[in-house]
MIBABA-272817 format. One line per field, with one value per residue (C-alpha): residue number from 0; x, y, z; residue in three letters. Coordinates in Angstrom, 2 decimals. Layout:
BEGIN
num: (NUM	...);
east: (X	...);
north: (Y	...);
up: (Z	...);
residuo: (ALA	...);
This chain:
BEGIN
num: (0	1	2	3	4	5	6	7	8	9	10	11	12	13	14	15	16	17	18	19	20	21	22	23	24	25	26	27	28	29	30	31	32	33	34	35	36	37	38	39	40	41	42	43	44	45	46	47	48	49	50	51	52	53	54	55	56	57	58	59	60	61	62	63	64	65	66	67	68	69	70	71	72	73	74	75	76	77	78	79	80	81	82	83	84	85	86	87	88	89	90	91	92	93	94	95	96	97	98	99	100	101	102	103	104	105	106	107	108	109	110	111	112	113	114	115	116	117	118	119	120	121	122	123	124	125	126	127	128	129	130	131	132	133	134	135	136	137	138	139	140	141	142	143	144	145	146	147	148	149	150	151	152	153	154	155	156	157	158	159	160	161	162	163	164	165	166	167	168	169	170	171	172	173	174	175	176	177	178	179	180	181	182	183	184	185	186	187	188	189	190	191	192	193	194	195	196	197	198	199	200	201	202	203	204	205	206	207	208	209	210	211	212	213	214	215	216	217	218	219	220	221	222	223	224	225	226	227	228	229	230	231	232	233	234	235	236	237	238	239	240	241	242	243	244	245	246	247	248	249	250	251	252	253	254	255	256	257	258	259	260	261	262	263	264	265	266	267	268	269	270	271	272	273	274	275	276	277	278	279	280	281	282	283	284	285	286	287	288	289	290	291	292	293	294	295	296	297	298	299	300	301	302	303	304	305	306	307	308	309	310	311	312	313	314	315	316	317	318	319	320	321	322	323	324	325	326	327	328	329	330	331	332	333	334	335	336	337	338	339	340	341	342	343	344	345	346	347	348	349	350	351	352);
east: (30.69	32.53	33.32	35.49	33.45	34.08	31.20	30.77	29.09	28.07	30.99	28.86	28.00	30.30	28.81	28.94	26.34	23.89	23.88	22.62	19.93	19.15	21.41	24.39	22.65	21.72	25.62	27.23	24.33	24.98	29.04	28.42	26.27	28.16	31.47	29.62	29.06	32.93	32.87	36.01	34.39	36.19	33.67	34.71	33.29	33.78	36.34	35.07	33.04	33.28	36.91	35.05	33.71	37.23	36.59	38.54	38.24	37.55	39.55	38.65	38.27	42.26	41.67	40.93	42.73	41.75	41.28	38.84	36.81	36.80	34.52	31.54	30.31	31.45	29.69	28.67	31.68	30.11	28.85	32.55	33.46	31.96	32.51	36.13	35.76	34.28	36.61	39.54	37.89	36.91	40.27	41.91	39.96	40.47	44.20	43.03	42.80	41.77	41.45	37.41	34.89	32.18	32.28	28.55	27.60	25.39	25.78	23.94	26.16	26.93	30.35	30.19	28.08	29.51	32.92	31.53	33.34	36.93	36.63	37.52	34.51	31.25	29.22	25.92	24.37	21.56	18.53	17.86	15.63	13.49	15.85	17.71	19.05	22.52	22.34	19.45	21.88	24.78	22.18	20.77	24.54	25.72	26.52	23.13	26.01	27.87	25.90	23.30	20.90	19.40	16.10	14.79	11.28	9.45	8.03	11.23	11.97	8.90	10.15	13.80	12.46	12.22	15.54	16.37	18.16	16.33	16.55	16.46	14.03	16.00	14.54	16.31	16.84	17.60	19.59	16.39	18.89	19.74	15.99	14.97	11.26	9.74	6.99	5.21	2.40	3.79	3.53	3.32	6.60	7.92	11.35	13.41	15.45	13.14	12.38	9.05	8.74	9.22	5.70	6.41	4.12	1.13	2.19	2.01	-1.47	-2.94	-1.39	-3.07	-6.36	-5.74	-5.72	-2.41	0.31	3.94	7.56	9.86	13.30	15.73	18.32	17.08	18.92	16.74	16.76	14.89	11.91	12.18	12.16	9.36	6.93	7.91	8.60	5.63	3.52	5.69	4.37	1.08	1.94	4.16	8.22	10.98	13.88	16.64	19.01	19.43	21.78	20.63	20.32	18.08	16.22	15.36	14.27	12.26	10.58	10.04	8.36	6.05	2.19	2.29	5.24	4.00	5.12	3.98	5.89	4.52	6.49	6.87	9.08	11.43	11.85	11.51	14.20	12.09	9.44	11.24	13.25	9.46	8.00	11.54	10.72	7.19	5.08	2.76	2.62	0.59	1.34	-0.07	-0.05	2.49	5.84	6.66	4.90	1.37	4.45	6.22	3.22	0.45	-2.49	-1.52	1.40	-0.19	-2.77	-2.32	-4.51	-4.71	-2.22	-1.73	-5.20	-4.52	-7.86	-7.20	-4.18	-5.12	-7.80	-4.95	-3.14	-5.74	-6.62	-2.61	-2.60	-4.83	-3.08	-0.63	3.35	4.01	2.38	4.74	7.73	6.98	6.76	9.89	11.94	9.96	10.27	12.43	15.53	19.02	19.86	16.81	18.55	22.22	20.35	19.26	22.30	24.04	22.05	22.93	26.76	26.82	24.68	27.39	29.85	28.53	28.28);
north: (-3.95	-1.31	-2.10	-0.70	-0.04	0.65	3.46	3.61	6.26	7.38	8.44	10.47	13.60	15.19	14.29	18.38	21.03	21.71	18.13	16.82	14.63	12.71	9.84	12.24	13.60	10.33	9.23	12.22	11.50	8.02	8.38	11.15	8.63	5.85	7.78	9.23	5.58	4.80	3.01	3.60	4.73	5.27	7.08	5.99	8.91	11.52	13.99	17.41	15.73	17.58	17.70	17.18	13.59	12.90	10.78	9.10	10.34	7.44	7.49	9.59	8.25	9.17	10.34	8.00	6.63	7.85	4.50	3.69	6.31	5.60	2.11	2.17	0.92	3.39	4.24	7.27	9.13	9.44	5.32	4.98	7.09	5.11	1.97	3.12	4.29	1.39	-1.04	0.99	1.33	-3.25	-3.65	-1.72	-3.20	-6.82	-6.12	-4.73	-7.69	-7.75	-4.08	-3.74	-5.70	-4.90	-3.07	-0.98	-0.30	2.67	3.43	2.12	0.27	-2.95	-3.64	-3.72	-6.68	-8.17	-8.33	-8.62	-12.66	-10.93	-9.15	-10.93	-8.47	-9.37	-6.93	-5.23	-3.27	-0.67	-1.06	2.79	2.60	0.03	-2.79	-1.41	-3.62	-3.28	-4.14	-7.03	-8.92	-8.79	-9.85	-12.75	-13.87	-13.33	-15.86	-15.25	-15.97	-13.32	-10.51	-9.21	-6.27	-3.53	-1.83	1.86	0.41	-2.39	-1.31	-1.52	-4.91	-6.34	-4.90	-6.65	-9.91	-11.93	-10.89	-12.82	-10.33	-10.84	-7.00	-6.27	-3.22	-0.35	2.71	6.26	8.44	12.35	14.28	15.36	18.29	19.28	19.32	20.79	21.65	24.24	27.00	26.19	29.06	29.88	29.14	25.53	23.91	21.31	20.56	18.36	17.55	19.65	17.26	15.51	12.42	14.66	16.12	20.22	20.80	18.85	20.25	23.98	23.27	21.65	24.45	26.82	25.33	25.25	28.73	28.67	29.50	27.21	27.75	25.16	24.58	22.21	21.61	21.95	18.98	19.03	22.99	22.23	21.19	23.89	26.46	25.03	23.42	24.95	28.66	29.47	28.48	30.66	34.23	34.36	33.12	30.54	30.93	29.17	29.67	28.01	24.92	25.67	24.06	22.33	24.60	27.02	24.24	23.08	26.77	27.03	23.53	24.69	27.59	25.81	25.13	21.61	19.74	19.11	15.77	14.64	11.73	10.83	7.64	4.94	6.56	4.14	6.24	10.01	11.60	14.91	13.47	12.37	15.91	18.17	15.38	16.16	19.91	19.37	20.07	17.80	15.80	16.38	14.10	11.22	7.77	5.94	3.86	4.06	7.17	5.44	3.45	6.49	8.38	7.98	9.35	11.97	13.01	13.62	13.43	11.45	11.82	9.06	9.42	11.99	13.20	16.75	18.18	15.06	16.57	20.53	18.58	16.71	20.39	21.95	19.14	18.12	21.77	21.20	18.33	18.75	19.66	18.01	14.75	14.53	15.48	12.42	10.41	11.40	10.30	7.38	5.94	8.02	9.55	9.12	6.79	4.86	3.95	3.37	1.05	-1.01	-0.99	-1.92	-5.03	-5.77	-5.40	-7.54	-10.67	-9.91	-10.64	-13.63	-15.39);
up: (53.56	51.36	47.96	45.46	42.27	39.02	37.19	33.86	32.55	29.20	26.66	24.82	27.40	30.11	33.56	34.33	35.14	33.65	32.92	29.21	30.60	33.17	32.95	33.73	36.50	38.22	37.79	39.55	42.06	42.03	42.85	45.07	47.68	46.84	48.20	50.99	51.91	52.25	48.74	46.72	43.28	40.09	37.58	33.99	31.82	28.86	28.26	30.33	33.17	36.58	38.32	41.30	40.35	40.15	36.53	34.48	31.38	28.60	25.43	22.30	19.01	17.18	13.39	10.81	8.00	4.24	3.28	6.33	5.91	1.81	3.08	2.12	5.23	7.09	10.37	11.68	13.56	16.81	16.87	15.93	18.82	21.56	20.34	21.00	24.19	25.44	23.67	25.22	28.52	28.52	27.39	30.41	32.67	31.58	32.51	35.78	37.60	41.38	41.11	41.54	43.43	41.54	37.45	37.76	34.49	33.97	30.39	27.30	25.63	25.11	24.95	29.05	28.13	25.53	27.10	30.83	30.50	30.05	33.41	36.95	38.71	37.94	36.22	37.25	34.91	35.35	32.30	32.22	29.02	27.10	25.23	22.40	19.59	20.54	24.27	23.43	21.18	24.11	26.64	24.63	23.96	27.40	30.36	32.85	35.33	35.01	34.15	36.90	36.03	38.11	36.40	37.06	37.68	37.11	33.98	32.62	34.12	32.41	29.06	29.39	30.73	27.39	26.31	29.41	31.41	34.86	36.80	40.37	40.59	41.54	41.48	40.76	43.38	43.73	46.97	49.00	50.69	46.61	45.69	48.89	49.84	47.89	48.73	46.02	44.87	41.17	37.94	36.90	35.31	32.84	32.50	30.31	27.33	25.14	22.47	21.19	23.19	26.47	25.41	25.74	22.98	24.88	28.20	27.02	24.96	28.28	30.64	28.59	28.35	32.60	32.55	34.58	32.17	32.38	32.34	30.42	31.22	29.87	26.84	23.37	21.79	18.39	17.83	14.61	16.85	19.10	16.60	14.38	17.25	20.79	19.82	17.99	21.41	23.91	25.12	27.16	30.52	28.31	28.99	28.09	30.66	29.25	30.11	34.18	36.65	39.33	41.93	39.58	38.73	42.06	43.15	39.78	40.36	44.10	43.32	41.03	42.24	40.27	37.80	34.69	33.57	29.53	28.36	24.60	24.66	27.71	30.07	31.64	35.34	34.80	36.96	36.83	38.70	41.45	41.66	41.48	44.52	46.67	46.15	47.58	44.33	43.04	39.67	36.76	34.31	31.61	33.05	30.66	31.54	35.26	36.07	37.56	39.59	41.07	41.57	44.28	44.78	47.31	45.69	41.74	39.16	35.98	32.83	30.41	27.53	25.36	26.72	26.81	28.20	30.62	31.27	32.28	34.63	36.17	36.38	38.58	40.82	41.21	42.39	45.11	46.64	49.94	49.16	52.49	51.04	47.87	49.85	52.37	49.08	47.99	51.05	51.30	47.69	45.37	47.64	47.13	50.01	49.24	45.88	47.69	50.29	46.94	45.18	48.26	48.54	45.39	45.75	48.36	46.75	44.05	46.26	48.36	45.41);
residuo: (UNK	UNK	UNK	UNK	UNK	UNK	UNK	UNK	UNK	UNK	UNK	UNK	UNK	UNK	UNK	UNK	UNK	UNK	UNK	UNK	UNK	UNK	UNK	UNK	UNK	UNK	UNK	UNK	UNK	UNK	UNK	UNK	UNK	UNK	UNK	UNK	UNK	UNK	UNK	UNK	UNK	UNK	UNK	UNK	UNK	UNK	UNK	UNK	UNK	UNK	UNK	UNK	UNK	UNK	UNK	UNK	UNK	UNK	UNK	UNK	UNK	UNK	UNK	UNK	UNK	UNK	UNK	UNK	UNK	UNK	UNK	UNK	UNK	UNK	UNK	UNK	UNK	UNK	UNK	UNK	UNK	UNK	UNK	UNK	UNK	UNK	UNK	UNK	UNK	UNK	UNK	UNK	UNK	UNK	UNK	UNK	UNK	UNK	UNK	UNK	UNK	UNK	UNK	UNK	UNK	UNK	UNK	UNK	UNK	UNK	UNK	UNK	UNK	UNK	UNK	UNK	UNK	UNK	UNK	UNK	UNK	UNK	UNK	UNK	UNK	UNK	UNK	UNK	UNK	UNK	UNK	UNK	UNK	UNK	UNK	UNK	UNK	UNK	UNK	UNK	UNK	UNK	UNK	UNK	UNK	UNK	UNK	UNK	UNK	UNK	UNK	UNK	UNK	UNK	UNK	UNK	UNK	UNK	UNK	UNK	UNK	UNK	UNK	UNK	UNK	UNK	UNK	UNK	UNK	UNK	UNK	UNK	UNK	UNK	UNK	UNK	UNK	UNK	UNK	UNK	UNK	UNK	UNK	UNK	UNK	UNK	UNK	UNK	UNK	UNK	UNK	UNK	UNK	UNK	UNK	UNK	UNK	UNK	UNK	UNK	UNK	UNK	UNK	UNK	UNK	UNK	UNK	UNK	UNK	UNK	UNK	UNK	UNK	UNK	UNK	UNK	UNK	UNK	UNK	UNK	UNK	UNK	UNK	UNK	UNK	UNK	UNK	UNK	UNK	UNK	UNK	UNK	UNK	UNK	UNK	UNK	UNK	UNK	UNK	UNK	UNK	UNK	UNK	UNK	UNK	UNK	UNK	UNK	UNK	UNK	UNK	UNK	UNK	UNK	UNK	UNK	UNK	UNK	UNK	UNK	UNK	UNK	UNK	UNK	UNK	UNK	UNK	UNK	UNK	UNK	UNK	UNK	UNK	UNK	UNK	UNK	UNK	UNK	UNK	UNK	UNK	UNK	UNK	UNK	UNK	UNK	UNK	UNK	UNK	UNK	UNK	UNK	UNK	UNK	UNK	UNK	UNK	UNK	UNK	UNK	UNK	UNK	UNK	UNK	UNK	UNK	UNK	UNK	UNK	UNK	UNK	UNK	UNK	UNK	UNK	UNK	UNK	UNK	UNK	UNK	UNK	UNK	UNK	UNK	UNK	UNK	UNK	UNK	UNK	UNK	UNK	UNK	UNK	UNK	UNK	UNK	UNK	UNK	UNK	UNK	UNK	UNK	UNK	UNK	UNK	UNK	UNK	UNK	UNK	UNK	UNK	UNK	UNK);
């Protein structure tokens, strides 16, 4: 069965290179496989996105009035800015009708939910974090007939199920041919949005008591942070190398002896994990959110949380474990067309019933 899908991606980032995060990435990803499947896909995403993703570009936010802006409840621009977006975007589709099998939603926010009742296509909608107040409230309102979730693990499953939203565990999956095999041998690396809950500062303090030195790389979306917590640490062995695309990423990762992984908060998925296991180099990480899930014995070494002499142990015995043993893991658990072969399963229950 091919279906014709409608994406919807975030309005907030371009889905481009280097992309903002990973919920960019795993969208471009996401259409890519989907097309390479025979699906007809229609990405619904910000102004900017790649020309290549052929996307239609969601509607900006026009200027507002003097006397709006003069209420005192006035919003922040950018909440104001999506909530357009999306209204436009629910609206246009409602008028669509016939046009889609299936709307996926891969964004997170909740006017897909809130107006999934005005579409003829039932909705699926991928949890990619832990429930926010926003997307609870549309959930708990919402027909449980018409709205069918996906989840990035089961972690994250288990933290939507009392809102009621019952999720399908899907998990995220990365091009094994893009994040090809690595030698492995060099310096250890962390990469990210560089940004306290990602951990940098405890990765670089446990690197350095492993005696093995780390490169970062990733966007600095709180330069405030950077400057005051991450830039007083660097020198020693300890490099940032900037916001990379994917290609320099994947050689960087590649080259690494072991990914260091630090999540200070529950991660949801971690994309980077999956991308450092497809290059072949073992996981050194803290065992919070859906990493103990991703992550087996033979393919990384998790420390208990923020633990960070835990965490330079897990760095030298991660680098003693077998790169052909995480790649193997990768295809087998974490690959691209493992992820199409669940979403496809999903897309058709959608449209049997």
């Amino acid at each position: 069965m091919t279906a014709r899908i409608a994406l919807i991606a975030s309005a907030r980032y371009p889905i481009r290179e280097p992309f903002p995060g990973g919920l960019e990435a795993h969208t471009a990803g996401l259409a890519s496989r989907l097309r390479r499947r025979g699906h007809d896909v229609t990405v619904f995403g910000a102004p900017g996105s790649d020309p290549g993703l052929r996307v239609r570009e969601m509607a900006v936010l026009p200027p507002i009035s003097r006397a709006a802006r003069s209420d005192v409840g006035m919003p922040p621009e950018w909440f104001l800015a999506e909530h357009h977006s999306y209204l436009e975007l629910l609206l246009a589709l409602s008028r669509e009708r016939g046009r889609y099998d299936v709307v996926h939603n891969n964004s997170l926010h909740y006017l897909p939910l809130a107006l999934a009742d005005t579409l003829d296509a039932p909705v699926l909608t991928t949890l990619h974090t832990p429930p926010t107040p926003w997307m609870e409230s549309a959930v708990r309102l919402g027909d449980p007939h018409r709205l069918r979730f996906a989840a990035v693990s089961a972690h994250t499953a288990r933290a939507w199920a009392p809102t009621g939203a019952r999720a399908t565990v899907v998990r995220n999956g990365v091009d094994t041919a893009a994040w090809g095999y690595g030698p492995g041998g060099g310096v250890p690396v962390w990469s990210g949005r560089v940004v306290p809950e990602k951990g940098p500062v405890e990765a670089i303090r446990a690197a350095r008591l492993a005696g093995t030195g780390l490169r970062l790389a990733g966007p600095c979306p709180d330069r405030g942070f950077f400057d005051a917590c991450v830039a007083p640490l660097l020198g020693d062995g300890v490099e940032y190398v900037g916001h990379l695309d994917h290609r320099a990423l994947a050689r960087l990762v590649g080259d690494a002896t072991v990914a260091v992984v630090s999540p200070c908060w529950d991660e949801p998925y971690g994309l980077v994990v999956a991308e450092a296991l497809a290059c072949g180099t073992p996981i050194a990480g803290f065992a919070r959110g859906a990493l103990p899930e991703i992550v087996d014995p033979l393919s990384g070494v998790l420390a208990e949380p923020g633990d960070v002499e835990g965490l330079a142990e897990a760095i030298r015995a991660a680098s003693l474990l077998r790169r052909t043993d995480a790649r193997r893991h990768a295809e087998a658990t974490c690959s691209a067309e493992v992820m199409i072969d669940g979403y496809e399963r999903l897309y058709r229950a959608l449209a049997a019933a």
